[in-house]
C-alpha positions, 0 to 999 in steps of 0.5 A: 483515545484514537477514533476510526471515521468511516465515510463514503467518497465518490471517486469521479475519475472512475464514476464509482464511490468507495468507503474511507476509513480513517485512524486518528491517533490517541492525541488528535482530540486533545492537542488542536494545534497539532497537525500529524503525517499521514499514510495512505493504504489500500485494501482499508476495509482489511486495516481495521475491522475483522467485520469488514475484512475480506477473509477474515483477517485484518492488520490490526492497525489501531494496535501499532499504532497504539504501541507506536505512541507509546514508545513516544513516536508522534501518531500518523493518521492512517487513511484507508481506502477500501479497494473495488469489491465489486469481483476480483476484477474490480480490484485488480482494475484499480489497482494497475494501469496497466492491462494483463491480458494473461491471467488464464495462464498466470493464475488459472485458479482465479477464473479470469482472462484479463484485468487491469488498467484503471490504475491511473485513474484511481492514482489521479483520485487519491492524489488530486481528489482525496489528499485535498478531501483529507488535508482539508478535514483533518490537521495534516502535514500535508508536505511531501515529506510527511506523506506516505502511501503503502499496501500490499500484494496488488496494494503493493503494485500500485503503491510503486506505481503512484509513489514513482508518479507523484515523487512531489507528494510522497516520501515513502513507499510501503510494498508488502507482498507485491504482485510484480508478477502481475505486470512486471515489465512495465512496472520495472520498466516504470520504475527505471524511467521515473525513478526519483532519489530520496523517495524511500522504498520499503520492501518485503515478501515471505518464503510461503506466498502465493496468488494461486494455489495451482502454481507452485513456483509462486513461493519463489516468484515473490521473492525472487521478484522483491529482490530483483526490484531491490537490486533496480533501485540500488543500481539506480542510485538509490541509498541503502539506508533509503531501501528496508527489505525484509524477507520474513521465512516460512510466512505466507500472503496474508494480513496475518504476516503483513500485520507482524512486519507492519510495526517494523516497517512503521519504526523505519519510516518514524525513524528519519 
């Protein structure tokens, strides 16, 4: 039976602490020589528990894993980091390095002017303060190859972000519904500059998204902004069967669409 262990870290990069939640898959306890891949998400108070979920929804994780390892793949352990929910700020702080000082007029139905900048710190956590915690309490294949990072929307951001940091310790990246809108130019620019052949990128969107009400043209800026770093990485040299895209018509941004394309994403990433 997979368990779910949830524990508080401190993140001495950002002098905060933040609550990890863990998924062991259903042969973890039984089978102690074996050592597993591991996925590390964003947003993990959103994985798992409806309880603990921001808005109620939740990916539901537990269940593709479940029907993963019954279709014979071998379990991944899932490490979910719960994002700054402190205010809407806090979140979107962490996760990008980079400033927008624009918000107001990007999203004036958020209610905030400016934001961002701590991604850099919280990406030196994940990779020299919590992979090391983890590979250290938990039977981990701890090479680059069986360690994956993914999120989404502002998740998303910051996943390209750290995965195009650290191409030396993960092999996939994981973007559902990413913010590129949020600071686009120096994500693309980013990207273009560190980008790394064979780290597998994972990219999806739905025709419905938005991360304002009050701006309509956000159903075609996600879109329109997956396919274009699509097309990046593909003139970048990357391999096509190294870059998944799935535009997913009529869903909008939410876990409720981003729990449907979880298990294809998770078969693409089993699948090497």
């Amino acid at each position: 039976m997979y368990r779910i262990e949830n524990f508080e870290v401190e993140i001495k990069e950002l002098n905060r602490k933040r609550m990890i939640r863990v998924y062991l898959p259903n042969d973890y306890d039984k089978n102690l020589n074996k050592h597993y891949k591991v996925m590390y998400m964003h947003d993990g108070h959103n994985l798992f528990y409806k309880e603990t979920s921001a808005y109620g929804g939740i990916w539901d994780i537990q269940s593709a894993m479940n029907k993963s390892e019954a279709n014979g793949n071998d379990g991944v352990i899932v490490v979910g980091i719960d994002c700054n929910s402190e205010n809407i700020e806090g979140r979107l702080n962490e996760y990008s390095p980079w400033v927008n000082n624009n918000l107001k007029e990007l999203t004036p139905g958020m209610g905030i002017y400016k934001a961002g900048g701590e991604g850099k710190l919280y990406g030196e956590f994940l990779v020299n303060s919590l992979k090391p915690f983890i590979d250290n309490k938990y039977r981990t294949l701890k090479t680059k190859e069986n360690t994956f990072i993914a999120g989404s929307s502002m998740g998303g951001f910051i996943s390209l972000y750290i995965g195009y940091k650290y191409p030396e310790v993960f092999s996939v990246i994981g973007a559902f519904s990413t913010a590129i809108w949020f600071s686009k130019e120096n994500l693309m620019k980013f990207i273009k500059e560190n980008y790394k052949k064979g780290l597998r990128v994972y990219l999806d969107s739905g025709t419905k998204e938005t991360s304002d009400e009050s701006v309509i043209a956000f159903n075609d800026i996600y879109v329109d902004d997956t396919k274009e770093l699509e097309s990046l990485l593909l003139n970048l040299g990357q391999d096509k069967k190294d870059i998944k895209v799935v535009i997913e018509e009529g869903a909008n941004h939410s876990e409720d669409s981003w729990r449907r394309r979880f298990p294809e994403f998770l078969e693409w990433v089993l699948k090497e």
